[in-house]
C-alpha positions as CSV (number, residue, x, y, z in Angstrom):
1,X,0.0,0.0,0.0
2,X,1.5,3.4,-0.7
3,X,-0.2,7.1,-0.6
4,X,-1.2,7.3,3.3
5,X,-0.8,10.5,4.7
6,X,-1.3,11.4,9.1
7,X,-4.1,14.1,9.6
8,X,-4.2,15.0,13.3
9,X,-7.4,16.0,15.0
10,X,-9.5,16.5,18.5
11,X,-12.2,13.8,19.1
12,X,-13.9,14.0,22.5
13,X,-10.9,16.0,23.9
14,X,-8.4,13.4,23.0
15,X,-5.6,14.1,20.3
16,X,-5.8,11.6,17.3
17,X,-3.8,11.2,14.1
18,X,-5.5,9.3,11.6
19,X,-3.7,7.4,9.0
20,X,-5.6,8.1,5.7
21,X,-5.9,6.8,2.1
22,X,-5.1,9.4,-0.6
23,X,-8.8,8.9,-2.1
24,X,-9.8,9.5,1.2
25,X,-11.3,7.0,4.1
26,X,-9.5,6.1,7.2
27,X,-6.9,2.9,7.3
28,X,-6.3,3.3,11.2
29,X,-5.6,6.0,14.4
30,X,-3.3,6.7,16.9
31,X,-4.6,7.6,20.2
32,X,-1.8,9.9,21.6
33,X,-3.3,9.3,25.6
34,X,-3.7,5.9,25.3
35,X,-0.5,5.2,23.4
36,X,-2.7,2.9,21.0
37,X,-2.5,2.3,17.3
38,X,-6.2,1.3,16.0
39,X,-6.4,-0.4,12.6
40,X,-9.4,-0.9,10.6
41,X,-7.3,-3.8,8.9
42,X,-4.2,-5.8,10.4
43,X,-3.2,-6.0,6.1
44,X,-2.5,-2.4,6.7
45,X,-0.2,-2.8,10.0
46,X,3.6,-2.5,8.3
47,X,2.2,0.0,6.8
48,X,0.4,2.2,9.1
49,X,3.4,2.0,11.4
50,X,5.4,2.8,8.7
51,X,3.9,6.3,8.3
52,X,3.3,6.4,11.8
53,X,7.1,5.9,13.1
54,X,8.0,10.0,13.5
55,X,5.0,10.1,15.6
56,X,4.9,6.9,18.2
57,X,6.6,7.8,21.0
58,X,7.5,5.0,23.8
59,X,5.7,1.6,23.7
60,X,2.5,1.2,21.8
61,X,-0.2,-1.5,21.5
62,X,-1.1,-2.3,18.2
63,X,-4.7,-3.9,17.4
64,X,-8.4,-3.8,16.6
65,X,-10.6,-0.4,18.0
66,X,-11.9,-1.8,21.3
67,X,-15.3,-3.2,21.4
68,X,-17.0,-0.3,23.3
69,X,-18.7,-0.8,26.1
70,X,-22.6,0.6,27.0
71,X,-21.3,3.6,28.9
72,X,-19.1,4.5,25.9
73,X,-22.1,4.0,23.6
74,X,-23.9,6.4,25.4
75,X,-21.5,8.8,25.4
76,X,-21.2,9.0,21.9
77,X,-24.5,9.2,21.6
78,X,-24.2,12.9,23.3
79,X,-23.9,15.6,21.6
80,X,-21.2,17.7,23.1
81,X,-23.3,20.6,23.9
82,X,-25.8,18.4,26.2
83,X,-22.3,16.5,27.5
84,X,-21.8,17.9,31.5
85,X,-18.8,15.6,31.8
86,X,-16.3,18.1,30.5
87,X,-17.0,20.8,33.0
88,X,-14.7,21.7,35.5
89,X,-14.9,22.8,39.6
90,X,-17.0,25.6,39.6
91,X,-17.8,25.8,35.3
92,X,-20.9,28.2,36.5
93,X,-18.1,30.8,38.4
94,X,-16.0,30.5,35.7
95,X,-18.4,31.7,32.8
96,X,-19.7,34.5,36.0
97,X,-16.2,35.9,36.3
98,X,-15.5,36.0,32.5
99,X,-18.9,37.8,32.0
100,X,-18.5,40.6,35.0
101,X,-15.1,40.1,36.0
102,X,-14.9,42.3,39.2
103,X,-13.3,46.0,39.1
104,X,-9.5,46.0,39.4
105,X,-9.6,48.0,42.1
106,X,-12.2,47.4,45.4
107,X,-11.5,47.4,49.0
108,X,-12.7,44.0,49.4
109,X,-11.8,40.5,47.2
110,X,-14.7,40.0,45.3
111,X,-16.1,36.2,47.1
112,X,-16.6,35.4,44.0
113,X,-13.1,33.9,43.6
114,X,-12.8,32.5,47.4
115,X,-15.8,30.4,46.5
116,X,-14.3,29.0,43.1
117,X,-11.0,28.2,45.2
118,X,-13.2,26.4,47.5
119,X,-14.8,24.3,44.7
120,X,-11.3,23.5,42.6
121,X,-9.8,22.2,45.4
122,X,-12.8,19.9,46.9
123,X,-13.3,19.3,43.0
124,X,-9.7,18.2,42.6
125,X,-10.7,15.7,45.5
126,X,-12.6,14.3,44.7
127,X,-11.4,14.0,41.1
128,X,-8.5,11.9,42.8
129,X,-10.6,8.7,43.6
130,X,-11.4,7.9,40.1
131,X,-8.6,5.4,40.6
132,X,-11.3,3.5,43.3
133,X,-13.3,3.4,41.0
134,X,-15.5,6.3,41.8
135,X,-17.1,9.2,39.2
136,X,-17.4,12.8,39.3
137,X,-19.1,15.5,37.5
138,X,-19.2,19.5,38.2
139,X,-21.5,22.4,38.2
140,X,-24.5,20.7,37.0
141,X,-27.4,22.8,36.2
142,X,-30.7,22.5,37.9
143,X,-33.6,24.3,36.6
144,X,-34.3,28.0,38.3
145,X,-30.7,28.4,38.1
146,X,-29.7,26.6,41.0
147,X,-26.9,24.0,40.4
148,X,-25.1,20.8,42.0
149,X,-21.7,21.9,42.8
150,X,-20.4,18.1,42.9
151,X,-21.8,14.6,42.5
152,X,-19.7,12.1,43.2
153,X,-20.7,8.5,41.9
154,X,-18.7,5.0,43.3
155,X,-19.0,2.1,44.8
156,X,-20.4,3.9,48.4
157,X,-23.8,5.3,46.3
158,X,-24.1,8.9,45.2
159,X,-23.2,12.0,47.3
160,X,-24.3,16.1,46.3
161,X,-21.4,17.4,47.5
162,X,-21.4,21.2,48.1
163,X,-18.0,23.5,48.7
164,X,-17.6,26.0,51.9
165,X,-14.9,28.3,51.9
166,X,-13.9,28.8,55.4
167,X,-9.8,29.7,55.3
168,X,-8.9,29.3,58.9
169,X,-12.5,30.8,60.0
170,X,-14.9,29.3,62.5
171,X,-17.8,27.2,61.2
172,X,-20.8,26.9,63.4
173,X,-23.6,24.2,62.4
174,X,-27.2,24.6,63.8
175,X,-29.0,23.0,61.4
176,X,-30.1,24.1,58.8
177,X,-28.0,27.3,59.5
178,X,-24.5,27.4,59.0
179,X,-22.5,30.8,60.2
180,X,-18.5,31.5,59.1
181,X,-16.5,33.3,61.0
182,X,-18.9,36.9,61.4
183,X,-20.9,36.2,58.1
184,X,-24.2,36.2,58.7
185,X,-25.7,32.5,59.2
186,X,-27.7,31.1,55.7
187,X,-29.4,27.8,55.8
188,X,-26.9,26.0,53.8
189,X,-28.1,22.9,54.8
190,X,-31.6,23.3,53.9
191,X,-30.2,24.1,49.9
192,X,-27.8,21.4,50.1
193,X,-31.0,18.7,51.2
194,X,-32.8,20.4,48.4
195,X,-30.2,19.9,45.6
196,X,-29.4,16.1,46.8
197,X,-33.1,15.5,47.0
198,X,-33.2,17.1,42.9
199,X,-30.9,14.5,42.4
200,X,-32.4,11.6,43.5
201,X,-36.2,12.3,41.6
202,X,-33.7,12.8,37.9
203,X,-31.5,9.6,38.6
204,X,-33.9,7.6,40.4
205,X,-31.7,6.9,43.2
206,X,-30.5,7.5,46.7
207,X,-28.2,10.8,46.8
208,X,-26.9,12.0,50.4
209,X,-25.7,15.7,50.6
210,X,-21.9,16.2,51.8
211,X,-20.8,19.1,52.7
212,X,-17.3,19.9,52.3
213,X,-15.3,22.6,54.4
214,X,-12.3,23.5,52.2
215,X,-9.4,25.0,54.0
216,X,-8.5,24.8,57.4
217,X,-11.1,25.4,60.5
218,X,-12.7,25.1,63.7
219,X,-15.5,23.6,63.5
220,X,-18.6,23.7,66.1
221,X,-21.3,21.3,64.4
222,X,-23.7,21.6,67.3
223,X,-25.4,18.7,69.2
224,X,-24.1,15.5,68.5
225,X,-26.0,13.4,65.4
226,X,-26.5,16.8,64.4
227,X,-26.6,18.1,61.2
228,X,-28.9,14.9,60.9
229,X,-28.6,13.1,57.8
230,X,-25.9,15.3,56.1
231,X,-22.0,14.4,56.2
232,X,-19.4,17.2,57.3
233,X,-16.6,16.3,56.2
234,X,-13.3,19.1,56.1
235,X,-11.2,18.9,52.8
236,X,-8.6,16.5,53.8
237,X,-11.4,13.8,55.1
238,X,-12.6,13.9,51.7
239,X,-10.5,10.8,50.4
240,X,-12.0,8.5,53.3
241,X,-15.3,8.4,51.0
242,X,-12.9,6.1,49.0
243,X,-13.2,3.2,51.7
244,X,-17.4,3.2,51.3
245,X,-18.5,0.4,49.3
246,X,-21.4,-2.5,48.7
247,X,-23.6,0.0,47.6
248,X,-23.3,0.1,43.6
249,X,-21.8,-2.3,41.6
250,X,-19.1,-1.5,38.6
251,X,-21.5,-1.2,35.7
252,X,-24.2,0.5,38.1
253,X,-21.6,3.5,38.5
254,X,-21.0,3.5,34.8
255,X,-24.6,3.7,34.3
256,X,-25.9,6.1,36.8
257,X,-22.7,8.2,35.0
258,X,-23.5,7.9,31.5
259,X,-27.4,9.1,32.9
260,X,-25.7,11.9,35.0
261,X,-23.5,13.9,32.7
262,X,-26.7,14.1,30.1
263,X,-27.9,17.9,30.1
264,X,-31.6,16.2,29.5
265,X,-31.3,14.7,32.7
266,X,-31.6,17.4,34.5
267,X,-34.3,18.9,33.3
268,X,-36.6,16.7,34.8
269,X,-35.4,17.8,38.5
């Protein structure tokens, strides 16, 4: 075979270069994150590596595309605009802060950014036990404008998980009230119930609300067994969700994830 030529392009966020015939039509593709060579035929092989060779970097597995499994199916199925996967800790303060970025000069920070450091670094938590097999999606959008801030999907069921900013300040529980530092008490926990309860009539399933305290603080949560039914957990605890299991099986979590990251979904809550 002669006349191939390497196009590179973006699929689903992932870099590709696709080995193509000069009358067109793909021969194979190179998945640069997966350091795989997919071919269409095995004929092709000496050849597609051929062309390849300025491009492979380290050890690659050549073979087949990958049979793909229902939760991939269902992604693909999305189109990207109604995909919620690809949103990152605190997408909603993001697009807020591009739109009316706060005046350069103002006696106090604008919260604004205290509250999206809080939600990147419980985000990047909880991010971190994908390796336990756990999912997580960000800044999913409820109807009315209110929004789940986290939801985190494993093995130990589902959890709305909502950021506090509280940077070496005093939080003080009574429930549903929460108070930081000499901010005037909101009933946090009363939203947080809300949003979790949102959850559970779109996905058909149990979701507990978390609350997660990110930076360092004192903490007075009130009587004990009190906030009832809602976890506290500070930012560093957050990795002990890791050890909760015999609640959802593999291929439940894929499911409940494929259902979770589709815009449609929400709509419904």
């Amino acid at each position: 075979m002669s006349g191939l030529r390497v196009v590179p392009a973006w699929r689903h966020g992932q870099e590709r270069l696709y080995v193509c015939r000069a009358g067109g039509g793909n021969v194979a593709w190179y998945d640069r994150d997966t350091a795989r060579v997919n071919l269409l035929s095995e004929d092709d092989e000496a050849e597609v590596l051929r062309v390849l060779a300025p491009f492979l970097v380290g050890d690659v597995t050549v073979g087949p595309p990958p049979v793909p499994t229902p939760a991939d199916l269902a992604r693909l199925a999305l189109h990207p605009d109604d995909d919620l996967a690809p949103n990152r800790p605190g997408e909603a303060l993001h697009i807020a802060l591009e739109r009316d970025p706060a005046p350069a000069r103002r006696l106090r920070a604008d919260p604004r950014h205290r509250a999206l450091a809080a939600e990147q670094a419980v985000g990047g938590a909880l991010d971190g036990l994908a390796g336990a097999g756990w999912r997580t999606l960000h800044s999913l959008p409820l109807p009315g404008g209110a929004r789940i801030q986290h939801l985190l999907i494993g093995p130990g069921g589902l959890f709305c998980v909502a950021a506090l900013a509280v940077r070496k300040q005093r939080v003080r529980i009574a429930d549903p009230m929460v108070t930081v530092g000499r901010r005037e008490p909101v009933p946090l926990l009363r939203t947080l119930r809300s949003a979790a309860s949102r959850a559970s009539f779109a996905l058909t399933a149990e979701v507990r609300p978390v609350l997660a305290l990110a930076g360092t603080a004192a903490a007075d949560l009130g009587p004990p067994g009190s906030p009832r039914d809602v976890r506290v957990l500070r930012e560093g605890e957050l990795p002990a969700l890791a050890r909760l299991g015999g609640v959802l099986k593999p291929a439940d979590v894929e499911a409940l994830h494929a259902l979770a990251r589709d815009r449609h979904t929400w709509r419904r809550a």
